[in-house]
N, C-alpha and C positions, 0 to 999 in steps of 0.2 A: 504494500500500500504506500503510496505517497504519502512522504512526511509534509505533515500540514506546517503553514507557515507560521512565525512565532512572533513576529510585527505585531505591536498592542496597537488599536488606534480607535475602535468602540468604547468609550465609556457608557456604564448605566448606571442610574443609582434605582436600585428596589426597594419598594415597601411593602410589606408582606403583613400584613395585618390577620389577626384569629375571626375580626369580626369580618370581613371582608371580605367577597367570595368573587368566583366569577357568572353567579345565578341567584336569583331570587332564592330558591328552592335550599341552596345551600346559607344564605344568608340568616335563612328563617332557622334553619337548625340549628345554626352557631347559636342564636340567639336565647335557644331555649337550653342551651347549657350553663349559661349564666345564672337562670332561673333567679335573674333579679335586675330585670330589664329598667325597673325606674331607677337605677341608679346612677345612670348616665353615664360611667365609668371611659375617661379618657385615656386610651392604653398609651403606654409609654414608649417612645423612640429605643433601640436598643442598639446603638452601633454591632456591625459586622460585614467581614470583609470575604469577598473571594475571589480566591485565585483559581484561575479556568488554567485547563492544560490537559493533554490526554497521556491518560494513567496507562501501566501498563497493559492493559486490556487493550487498548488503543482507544477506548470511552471517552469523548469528550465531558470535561468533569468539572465537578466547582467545588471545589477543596471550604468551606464553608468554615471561617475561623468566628467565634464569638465568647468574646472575651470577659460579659459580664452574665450574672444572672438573667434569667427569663423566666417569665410569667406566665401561667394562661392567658392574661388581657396585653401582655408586651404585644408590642412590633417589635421585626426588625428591621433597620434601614441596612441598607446590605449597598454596599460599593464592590467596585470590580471591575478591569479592565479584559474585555473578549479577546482572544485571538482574531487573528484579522477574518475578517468574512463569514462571522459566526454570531449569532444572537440566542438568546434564551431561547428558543427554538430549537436550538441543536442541543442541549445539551440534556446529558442522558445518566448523568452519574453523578452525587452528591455524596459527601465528604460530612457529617456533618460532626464539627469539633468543639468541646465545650471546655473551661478549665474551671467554671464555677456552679453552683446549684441551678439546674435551669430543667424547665419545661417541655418539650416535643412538642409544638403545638400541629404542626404539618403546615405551614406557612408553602415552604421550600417544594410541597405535592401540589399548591395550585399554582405558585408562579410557573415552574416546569412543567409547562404540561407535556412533553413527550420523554420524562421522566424513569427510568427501568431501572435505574441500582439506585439504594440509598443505604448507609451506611452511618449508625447512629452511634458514634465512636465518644468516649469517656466514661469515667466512674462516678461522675456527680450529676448525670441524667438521673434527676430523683420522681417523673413521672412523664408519664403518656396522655394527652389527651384522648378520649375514647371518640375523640370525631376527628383525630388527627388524621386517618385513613381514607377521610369519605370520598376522597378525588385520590384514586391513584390507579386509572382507566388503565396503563403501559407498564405500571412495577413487576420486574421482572424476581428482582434482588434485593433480598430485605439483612440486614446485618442491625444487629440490636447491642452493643454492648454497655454492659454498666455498673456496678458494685450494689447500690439500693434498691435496683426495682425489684421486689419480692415479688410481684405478680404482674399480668399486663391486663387491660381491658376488654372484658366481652364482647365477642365482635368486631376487634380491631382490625381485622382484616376480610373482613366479610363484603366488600365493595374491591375487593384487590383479584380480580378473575384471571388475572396472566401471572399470578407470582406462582412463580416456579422453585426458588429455595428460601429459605429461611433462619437465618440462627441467630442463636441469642447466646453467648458466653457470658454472660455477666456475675457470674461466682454470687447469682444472691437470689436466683429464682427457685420459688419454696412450691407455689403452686400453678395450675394452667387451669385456665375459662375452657371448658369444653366447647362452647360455639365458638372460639377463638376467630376461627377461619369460616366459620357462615356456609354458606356452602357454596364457597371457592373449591374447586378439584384439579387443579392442573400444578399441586404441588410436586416435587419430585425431589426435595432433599431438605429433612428437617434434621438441624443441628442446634442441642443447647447442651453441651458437655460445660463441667466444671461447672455446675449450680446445686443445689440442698433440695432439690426435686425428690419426695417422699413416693407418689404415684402421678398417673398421667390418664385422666377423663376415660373413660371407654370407647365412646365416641368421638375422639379430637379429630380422627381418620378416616369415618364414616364411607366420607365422597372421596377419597384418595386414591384411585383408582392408578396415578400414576407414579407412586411413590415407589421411588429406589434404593433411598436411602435413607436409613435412621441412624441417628449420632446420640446416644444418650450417655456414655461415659460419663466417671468422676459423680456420679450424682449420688442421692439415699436411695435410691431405689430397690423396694419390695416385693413387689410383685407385681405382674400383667394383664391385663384382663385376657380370658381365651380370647373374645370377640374383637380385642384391641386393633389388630392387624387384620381382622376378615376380610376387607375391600380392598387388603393393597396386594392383587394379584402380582402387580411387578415386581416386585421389593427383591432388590440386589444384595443391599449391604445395611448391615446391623451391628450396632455396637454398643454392648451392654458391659463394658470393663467398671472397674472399680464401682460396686453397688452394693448393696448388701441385700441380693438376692441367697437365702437359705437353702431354697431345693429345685434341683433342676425343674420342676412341673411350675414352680414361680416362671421361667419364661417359654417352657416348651410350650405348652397348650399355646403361645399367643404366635408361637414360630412355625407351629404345624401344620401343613400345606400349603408351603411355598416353594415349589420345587424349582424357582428360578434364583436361589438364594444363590449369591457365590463368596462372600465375606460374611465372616461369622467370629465375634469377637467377645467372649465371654467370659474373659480371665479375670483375676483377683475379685471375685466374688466368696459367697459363704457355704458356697456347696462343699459339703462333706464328701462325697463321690460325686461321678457323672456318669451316666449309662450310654457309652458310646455308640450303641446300636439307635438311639436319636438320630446320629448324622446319616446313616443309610440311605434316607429320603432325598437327600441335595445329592443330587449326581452333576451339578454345576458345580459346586460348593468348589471354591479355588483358593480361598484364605479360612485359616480355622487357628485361632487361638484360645487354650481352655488350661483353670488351673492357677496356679500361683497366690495362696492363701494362707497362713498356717494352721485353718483349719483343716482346709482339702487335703483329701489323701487318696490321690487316684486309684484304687485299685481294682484287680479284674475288667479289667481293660480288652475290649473288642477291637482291637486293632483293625481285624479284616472288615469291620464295618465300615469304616472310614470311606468314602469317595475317593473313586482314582483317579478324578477333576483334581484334588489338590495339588497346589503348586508351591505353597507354603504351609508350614504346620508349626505350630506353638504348643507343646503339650509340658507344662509345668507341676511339680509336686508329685510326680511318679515312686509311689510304693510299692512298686512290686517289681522285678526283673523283666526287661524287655528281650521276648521270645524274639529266637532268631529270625523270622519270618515275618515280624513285624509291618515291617515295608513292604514285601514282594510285591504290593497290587501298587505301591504310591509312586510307579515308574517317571512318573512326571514330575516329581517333586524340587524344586530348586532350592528352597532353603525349608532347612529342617532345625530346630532349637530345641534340647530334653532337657529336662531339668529332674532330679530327682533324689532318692538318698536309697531303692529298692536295690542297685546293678551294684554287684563287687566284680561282673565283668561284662565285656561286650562278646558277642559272639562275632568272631573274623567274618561272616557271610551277612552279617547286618546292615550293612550298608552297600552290599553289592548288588541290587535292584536300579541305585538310585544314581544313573550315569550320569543324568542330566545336573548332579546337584549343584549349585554354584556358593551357597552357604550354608555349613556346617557350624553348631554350637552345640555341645553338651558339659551339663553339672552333674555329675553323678558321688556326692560326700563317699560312697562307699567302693571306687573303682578302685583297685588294687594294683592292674597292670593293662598295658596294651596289646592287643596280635598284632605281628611285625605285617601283617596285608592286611589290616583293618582299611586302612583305604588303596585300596588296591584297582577300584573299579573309580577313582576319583579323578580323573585326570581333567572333568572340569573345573573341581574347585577350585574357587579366588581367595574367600575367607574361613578360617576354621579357628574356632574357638575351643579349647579344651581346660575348663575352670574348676575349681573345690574337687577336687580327687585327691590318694592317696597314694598316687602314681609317684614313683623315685626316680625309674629309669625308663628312657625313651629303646625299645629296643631297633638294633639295626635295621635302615630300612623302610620304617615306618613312614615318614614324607615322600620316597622316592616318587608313589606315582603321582604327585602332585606338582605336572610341569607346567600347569597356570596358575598355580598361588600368587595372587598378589594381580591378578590382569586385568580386572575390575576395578579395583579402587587402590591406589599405589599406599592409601594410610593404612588399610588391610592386609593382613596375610598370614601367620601363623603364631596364634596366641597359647601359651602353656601355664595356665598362673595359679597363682593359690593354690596349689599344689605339692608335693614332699620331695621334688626335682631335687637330687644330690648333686648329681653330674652331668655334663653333655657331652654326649658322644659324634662324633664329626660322620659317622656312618647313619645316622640315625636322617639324615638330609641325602639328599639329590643334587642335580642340575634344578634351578630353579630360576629362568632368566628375568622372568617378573619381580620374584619378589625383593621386598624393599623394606619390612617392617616386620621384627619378633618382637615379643611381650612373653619373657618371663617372668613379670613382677610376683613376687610372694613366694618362692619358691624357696628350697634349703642348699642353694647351688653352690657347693665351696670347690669345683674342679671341672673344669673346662678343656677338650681337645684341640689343640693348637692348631690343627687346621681344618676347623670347625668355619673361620672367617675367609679363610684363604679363599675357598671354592666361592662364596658368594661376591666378594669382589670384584665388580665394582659397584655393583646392580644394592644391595643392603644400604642402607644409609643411617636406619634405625633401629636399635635396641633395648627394649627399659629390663634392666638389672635390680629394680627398686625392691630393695625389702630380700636381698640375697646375704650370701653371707662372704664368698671373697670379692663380690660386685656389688657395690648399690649404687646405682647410679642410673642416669639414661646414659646414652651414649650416642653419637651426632655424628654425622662426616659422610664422606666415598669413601676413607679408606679406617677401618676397624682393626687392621692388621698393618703393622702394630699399633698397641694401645696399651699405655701403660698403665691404665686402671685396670685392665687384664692380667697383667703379668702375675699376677699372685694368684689367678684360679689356672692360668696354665702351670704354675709350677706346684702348683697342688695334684697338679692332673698326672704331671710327671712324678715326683715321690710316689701318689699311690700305683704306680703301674709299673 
């Protein structure tokens, strides 16, 4: 697209008035919110400035700065200089920026009338007018954030027919108006993570027929209604992390019969178990995160239930020993993450399914040791994490067939930490032309093979040592060899050998 010209040469100055409309029809309604019309109440001037420019959407926008409080009865006088050959007219994107206690009256939805994003940015938005919506024919893009509002107005968007997403971050909403949304249906992605949200109406989704996506992390959340989700045959992705949901049927019954599911995120909640034969149903299902609680304690585990759609899998808080066969169906898999304290070992053919994998993580407190061909069938991985074990020695071998470590993201590549690492053995690596970056922070490393560094030369640049015992340190450069903060885990390496 041609870059628009940046020459200021329109001034306007706006007055945007609560009581002001551009229809009788609306004038009348403003009027009966006051519900005390003989007062004659003269609203007051409220300087604000904006700055038009297209954001990175390429939306032409009005960055909307105001700098003192506002009122239900304020104005604001609004200054701002256009880009060249543009007027209120164009402009499709508002900004709206507050640093003091102020009002939403929706002044900014009648002067724009071909209006689609609006973005109600600060933490001292201490209220919503409930007729702040009544003109918003074109809103596409609705962005709510703010620290106060514990709740919004019923109905506030029930005149909003083309809003398509919604979210509200404001780390303070406790409850939701069921008619919220009126029956507006062309929603398709409702986001308010990081709020004190207990439950959510039955009905807020009635008409939602095109809904994709639900964002409900970080919240209190209890439980779902079965009926909650009925209408949203589309529904892609869900996400119900950190809640204080108790028992898995708190959200199945509301997740049951969506067979177009494919994100599915359900971790640090209060489930004591999960019955993985639930996920059977999503044969889309391509992301699945479940687990990580210190109450949860996975076990009896249906592993062959899982979907062979997944492409990532999250399974945290494993109590029980994962069966060799685990994976066989999860051929598609590209990152996998275990977390656990059940395995004092892996079985060697465990990860040999999973060719495609590009990121490996596992925590198992109780792994003991490695198979020298545990990734034998690895030769995509980029990253591999291997955390909280009781792992001493790496034996020979083990990284060889990892000849793209590190090809993805050069700050990635083979991690060993928190772990009982004594020594490192220089057999225990490959050829590795990518990689660039070890992490054995935590480990009990007092003896190093001397030509451990040699072979990665020049390609290694990064090492953390932190928390070892003849290294603490990071370590920085192209060249590691020599290094005299090493020279004491090499000559430890030689005495013991």
């Amino acid at each position: 697209m041609t870059q628009k010209p940046q020459q200021l040469i329109q001034t306007s100055t706006m007055y945007l008035a609560l009581f002001i409309s551009l229809s009788p029809h609306l004038c009348t309604q403003q009027h009966i919110i006051t519900s005390q019309p003989h007062l004659n109440i003269t609203p007051t001037p409220i300087p604000a400035t904006c700055t038009y420019l297209y954001n990175y959407d390429n939306i032409y926008t009005c960055n909307l700065q105001v700098p003192q409080p506002v009122s239900m009865t304020d104005i604001l006088e609004i200054t701002g200089t256009h880009l060249e050959n543009h007027t209120d007219a164009d402009v499709e994107g508002v900004q709206f920026l507050v640093k003091l206690n102020t009002t939403f009256n929706g002044d900014v939805l009648r002067k724009f009338e071909n209006l689609k994003n609006l973005e109600i940015s600060g933490r001292n938005i201490h209220k919503i007018n409930p007729n702040a919506f009544d003109v918003c024919p074109k809103l596409e893009r609705l962005i709510i954030s703010s620290g106060f509002l514990r709740t919004l107005p019923s109905g506030l968007l029930k005149n909003c027919e083309n809003l398509v997403y919604f979210e509200s971050m404001s780390q303070s909403l406790e409850t939701f108006p069921e008619d919220f949304f009126g029956s507006a249906k062309n929603l398709e992605v409702f986001s308010v993570p990081f709020n004190k949200l207990t439950f959510l109406p039955e009905k807020l989704f009635l008409n939602m027929q095109k809904l994709r996506k639900l964002s409900l992390g970080y919240n209190n959340l209890q439980e779902l209604s079965s009926n909650f989700l009925i209408n949203c045959s589309n529904l892609e992705e869900v996400t119900l992390y950190v809640n204080d949901f108790q028992d898995q049927s708190d959200i199945t019954f509301a997740l049951n019969g969506h067979p177009n599911l494919r994100h599915l995120s359900i971790n640090d909640n209060n489930f004591t178990n999960f019955d993985f034969r639930f996920f059977s149903q999503f044969q889309k299902l391509e992301y699945l995160e479940i687990g990580m609680q210190p109450v949860t304690k996975l076990t009896n585990i249906h592993w062959q239930a899982l979907p062979a759609s997944l492409t990532e899998l999250r399974v945290m808080e494993i109590d029980e020993e994962v069966p060799a066969n685990a994976f066989e169906r999860l051929v598609n898999l590209k990152s996998l993450r275990l977390i656990g304290t059940g395995n004092e070992k892996l079985y060697k053919d465990i990860f040999k399914p999973l060719t495609s994998l590009v990121s490996l993580s596992f925590t198992f407190t109780g792994l003991q040791a490695l198979d020298p061909d545990l990734f034998s069938s690895q030769a995509s991985l980029s990253n591999l994490v291997i955390s909280n074990t009781q792992i001493k020695e790496l034996p020979a071998g083990l990284f060889v067939p990892l000849v793209n470590i590190g090809h993805v993201n050069k700050y990635n590549g083979i991690e060993v930490s928190s772990s009982n690492l004594a020594r490192l053995n220089a057999n225990s690596f490959g050829l590795h032309p990518h990689l660039q970056s070890i992490d054995f922070n935590g480990n009990d490393i007092n003896g190093i093979e001397h030509e451990l560094f040699s072979r990665f030369h020049p390609n290694l640049t990064f090492v953390n040592f932190r928390g070892n015992k003849c290294v603490d340190d990071l370590l920085w450069g192209e060249n590691l060899d020599p290094n005299e903060m090493l020279e004491q885990c090499f000559k430890n390496w030689m005495e013991r050998n």
